[in-house]
N, C-alpha and C positions, 0 to 999 in steps of 0.2 A: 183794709189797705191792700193793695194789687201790688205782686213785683216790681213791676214798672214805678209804683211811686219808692221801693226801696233803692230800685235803681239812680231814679234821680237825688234823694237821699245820699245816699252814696257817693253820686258823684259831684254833689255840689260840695259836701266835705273833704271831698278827696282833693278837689280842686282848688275849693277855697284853703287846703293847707301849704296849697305852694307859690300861692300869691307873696306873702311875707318875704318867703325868701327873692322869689323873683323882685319885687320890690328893690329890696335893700340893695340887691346886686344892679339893679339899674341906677340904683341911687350915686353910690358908691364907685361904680366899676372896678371894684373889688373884686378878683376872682381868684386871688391867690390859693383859699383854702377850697376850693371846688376840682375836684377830680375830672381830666377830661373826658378818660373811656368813658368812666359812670356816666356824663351828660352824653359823651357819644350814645351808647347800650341805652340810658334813658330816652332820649327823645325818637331814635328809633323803633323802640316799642312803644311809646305812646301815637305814632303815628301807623302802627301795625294795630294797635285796639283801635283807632280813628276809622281804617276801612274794616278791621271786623264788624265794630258799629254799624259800617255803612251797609255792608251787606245783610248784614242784621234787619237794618233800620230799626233801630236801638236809638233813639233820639236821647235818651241821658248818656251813650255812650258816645255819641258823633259829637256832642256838644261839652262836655266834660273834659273828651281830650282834643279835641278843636284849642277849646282854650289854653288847656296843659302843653299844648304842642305850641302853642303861639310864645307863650312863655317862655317853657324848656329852648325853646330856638332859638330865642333871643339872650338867653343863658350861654348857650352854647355859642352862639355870635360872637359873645363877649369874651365869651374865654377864650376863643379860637385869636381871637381881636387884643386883646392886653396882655396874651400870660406873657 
């Protein structure tokens, strides 16, 4: 097994652990108990690993937080949108 497959390893779990939440919160539009810095500080570091990834060309990390940054933003939408 090559880094690279721990890589993607990693970030399909990483990833898949924040689907549920995102979920719920679209479900819902519930965003009461969601902190805004944190989503603020969260999704701009996910989108600061999205071009390390890229300059990397780290394909489990471009794709990992591609998705995690589609999510978080749309988290962050919400909260920006309902609190």
């Amino acid at each position: 097994m090559t880094g690279e497959w721990i890589g993607y390893v990693a970030a399909a779990m990483t990833t898949l652990s924040f689907v549920p939440q995102a979920v719920r919160t679209l479900r819902t539009r519930d965003t009461s108990g969601i902190s805004l810095w944190m989503y603020v500080v969260f999704t701009v570091g996910v989108c600061c690993w999205f071009f390390y990834g890229v300059v990397l060309m780290s394909w489990p990390m471009i794709v990992s937080n591609l998705v995690t940054l589609g999510l978080s933003g749309a988290i962050l939408a919400m909260k920006l949108r309902y609190r």
